[in-house]
C-alpha positions in Angstrom: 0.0 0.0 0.0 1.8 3.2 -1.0 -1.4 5.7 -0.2 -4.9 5.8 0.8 -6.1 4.3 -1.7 -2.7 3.5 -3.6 -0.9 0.4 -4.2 2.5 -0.5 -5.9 3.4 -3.2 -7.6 7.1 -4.0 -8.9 7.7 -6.4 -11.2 11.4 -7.7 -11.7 12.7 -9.1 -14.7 9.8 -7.9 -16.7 9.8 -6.0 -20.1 7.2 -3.1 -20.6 4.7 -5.4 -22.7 4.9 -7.5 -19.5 4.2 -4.8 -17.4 0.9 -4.0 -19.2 -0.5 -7.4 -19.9 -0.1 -7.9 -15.8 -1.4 -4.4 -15.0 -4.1 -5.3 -17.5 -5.1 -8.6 -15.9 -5.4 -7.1 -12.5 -7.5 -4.5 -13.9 -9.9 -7.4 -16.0 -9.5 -9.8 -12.6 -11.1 -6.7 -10.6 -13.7 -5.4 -12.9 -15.0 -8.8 -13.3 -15.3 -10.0 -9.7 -17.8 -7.3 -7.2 -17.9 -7.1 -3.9 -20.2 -8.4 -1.3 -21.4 -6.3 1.1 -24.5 -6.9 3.5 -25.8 -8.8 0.8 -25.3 -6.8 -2.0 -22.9 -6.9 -4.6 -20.9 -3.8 -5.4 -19.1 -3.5 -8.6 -15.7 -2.1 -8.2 -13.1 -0.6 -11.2 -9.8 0.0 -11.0 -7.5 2.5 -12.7 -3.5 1.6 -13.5 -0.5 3.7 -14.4 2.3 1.6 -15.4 6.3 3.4 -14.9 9.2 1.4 -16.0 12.6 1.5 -15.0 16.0 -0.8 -15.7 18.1 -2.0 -13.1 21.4 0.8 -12.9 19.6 3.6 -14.6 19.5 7.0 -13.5 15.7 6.7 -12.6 15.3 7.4 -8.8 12.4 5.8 -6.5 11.3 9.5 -6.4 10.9 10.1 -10.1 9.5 6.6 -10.7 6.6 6.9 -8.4 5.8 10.0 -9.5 5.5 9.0 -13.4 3.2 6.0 -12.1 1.2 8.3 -10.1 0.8 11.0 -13.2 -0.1 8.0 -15.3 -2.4 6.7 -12.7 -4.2 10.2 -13.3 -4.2 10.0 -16.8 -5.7 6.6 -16.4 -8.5 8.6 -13.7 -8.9 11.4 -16.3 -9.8 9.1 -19.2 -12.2 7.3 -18.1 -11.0 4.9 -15.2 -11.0 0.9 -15.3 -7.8 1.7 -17.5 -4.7 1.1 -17.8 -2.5 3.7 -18.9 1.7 3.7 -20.0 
């Protein structure tokens, strides 16, 4: 959990087409599965920014994180349920 509402997720030894096919089956995985609540089921969406990095480049953890978070509201902007690179 990196916010509120935030999570991170880092993926080693994965290329960027690998990034987005994972980011896009957590995003498919949620959509497709609501949540119960006192009986009810609640449909819940989520939206993805995607940042990539290799190992030894001068990307900081700073600068990283803030790419994914811009793309995250990108993603938000859009039309959320996306994923956005």
């Amino acid at each position: 959990r990196y916010g509120g509402e935030e999570f991170t997720v880092l993926l080693a030894r994965t290329d960027r087409d690998g990034a987005l096919q994972t980011a896009e089956r957590i995003r498919s995985v949620i959509a497709e599965e609501p949540v119960a609540f006192e009986g009810i089921a609640i449909p819940v969406t989520v939206s993805i920014g995607v940042a990539m990095a290799t190992p030894f480049s001068a990307e900081t953890t700073d600068n990283l994180l803030a790419e994914a978070d811009e793309r995250l509201y990108q993603a938000k902007r859009t039309g959320r349920n996306r994923v956005q690179a």
